[in-house]
C-alpha positions in Angstrom: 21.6 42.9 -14.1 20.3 39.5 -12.0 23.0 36.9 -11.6 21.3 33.9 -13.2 22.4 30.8 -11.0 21.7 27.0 -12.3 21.5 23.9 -10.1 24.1 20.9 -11.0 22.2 18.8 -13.4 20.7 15.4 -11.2 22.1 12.0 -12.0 19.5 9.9 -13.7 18.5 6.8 -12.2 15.6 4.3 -13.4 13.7 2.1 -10.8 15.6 -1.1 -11.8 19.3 1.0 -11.5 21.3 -0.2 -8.8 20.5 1.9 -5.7 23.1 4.6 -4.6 23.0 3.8 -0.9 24.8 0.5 -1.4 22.1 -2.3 -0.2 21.6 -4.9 -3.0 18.4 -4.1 -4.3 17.1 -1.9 -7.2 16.5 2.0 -6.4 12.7 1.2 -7.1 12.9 -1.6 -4.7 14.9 0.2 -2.0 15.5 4.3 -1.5 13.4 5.3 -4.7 10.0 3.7 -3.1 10.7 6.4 0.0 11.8 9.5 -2.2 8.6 8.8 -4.4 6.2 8.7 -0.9 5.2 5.2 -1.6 7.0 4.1 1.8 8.4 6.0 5.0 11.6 5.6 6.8 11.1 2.3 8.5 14.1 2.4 10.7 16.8 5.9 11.1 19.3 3.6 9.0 17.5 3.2 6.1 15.9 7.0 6.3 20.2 8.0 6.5 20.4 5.3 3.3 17.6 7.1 1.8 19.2 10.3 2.2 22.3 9.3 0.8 20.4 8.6 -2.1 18.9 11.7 -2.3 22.0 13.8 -2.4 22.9 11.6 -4.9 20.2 12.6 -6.7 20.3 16.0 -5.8 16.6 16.0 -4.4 16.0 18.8 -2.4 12.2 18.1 -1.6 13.3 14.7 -0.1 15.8 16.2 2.4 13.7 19.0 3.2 10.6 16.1 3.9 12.8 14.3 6.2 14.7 16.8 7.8 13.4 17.7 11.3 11.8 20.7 11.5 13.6 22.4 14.2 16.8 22.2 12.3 15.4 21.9 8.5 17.4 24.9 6.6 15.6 26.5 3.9 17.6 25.0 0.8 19.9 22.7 0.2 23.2 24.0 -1.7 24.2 21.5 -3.7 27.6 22.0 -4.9 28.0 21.0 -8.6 31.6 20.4 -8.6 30.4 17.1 -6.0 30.2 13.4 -7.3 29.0 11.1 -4.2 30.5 7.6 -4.8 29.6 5.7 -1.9 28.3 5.1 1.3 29.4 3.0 4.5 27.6 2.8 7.4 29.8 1.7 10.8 27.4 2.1 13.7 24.0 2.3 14.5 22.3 2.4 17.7 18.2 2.3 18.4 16.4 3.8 15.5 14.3 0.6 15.0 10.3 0.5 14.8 10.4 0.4 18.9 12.5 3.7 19.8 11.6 7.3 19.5 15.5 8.3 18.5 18.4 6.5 16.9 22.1 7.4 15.7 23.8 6.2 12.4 27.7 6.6 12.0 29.1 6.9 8.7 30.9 7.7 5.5 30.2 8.9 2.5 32.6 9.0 -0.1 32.8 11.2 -2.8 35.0 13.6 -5.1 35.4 16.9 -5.0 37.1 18.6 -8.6 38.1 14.9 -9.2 39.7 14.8 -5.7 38.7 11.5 -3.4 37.7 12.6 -0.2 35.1 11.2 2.3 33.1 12.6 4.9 32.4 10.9 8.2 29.5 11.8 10.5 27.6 10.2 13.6 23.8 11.7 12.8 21.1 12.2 15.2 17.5 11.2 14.3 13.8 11.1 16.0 10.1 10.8 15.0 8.1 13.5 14.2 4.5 12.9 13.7 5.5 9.3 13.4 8.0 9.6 10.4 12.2 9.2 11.3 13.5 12.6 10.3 17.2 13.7 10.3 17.8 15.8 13.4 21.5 16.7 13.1 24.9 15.5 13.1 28.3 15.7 14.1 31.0 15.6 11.2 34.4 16.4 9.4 35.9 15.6 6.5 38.8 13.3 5.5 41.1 11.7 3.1 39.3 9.2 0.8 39.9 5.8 3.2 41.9 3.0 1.5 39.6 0.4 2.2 
């Protein structure tokens, strides 16, 4: 008999929710214009914002989309026992409108089973056909920070 598998239900958001990446601004106004394909990536920060979102969300297409293709996997796994809570970014460097690669450092915070935890990672992205996608990163997890 086939093992039937079922993906974690997706949070709900509407286009005048607040969005999950943390900028002041509505999801309509800010990640949700990018996940819909109304808008690209302007800059690797807000593609990394936008992909925050999107595991939020639990929106495979969007990662896949924006995922280079080199390193794209062929599904995300999202694990259902996951609640992202939050996102910090610390560093950026290029990534703008006038450079062809660009790194963003950052947490994400979440719970795991109701446990705080966060996970901090420096990310690599690039254009491809003229779109930032998310190359790769280098990460590890750790205790929830107190701040």
């Amino acid at each position: 008999m086939a093992r039937r598998t079922t993906r974690p239900a997706s949070p709900s958001l509407t286009a005048d929710s607040p969005c999950p990446c943390g900028l002041a601004a509505s999801y309509g106004a800010c990640c949700g214009r990018f996940h819909s394909g109304q808008d690209a990536a302007p800059t690797a920060e807000l593609l990394m914002r936008s992909r925050y979102s999107a595991f939020v969300l639990r929106d495979q297409g969007y990662l896949l989309r924006t995922w280079h293709p080199a390193t794209r996997p062929a599904s995300v796994d999202f694990d259902p026992a996951m609640r992202w809570s939050g996102l910090e970014i610390l560093e950026t460097a290029d990534g703008s409108a006038f450079h062809a690669t660009g790194l963003v450092t950052f947490v994400a915070r979440y719970t795991h089973g109701g446990t705080p935890e966060a996970l901090r990672e420096r990310s690599r992205f690039a254009r491809s056909d003229g779109a930032w996608v998310y190359v790769d990163g280098a990460f590890g997890t750790s205790e929830a920070p107190d701040a």
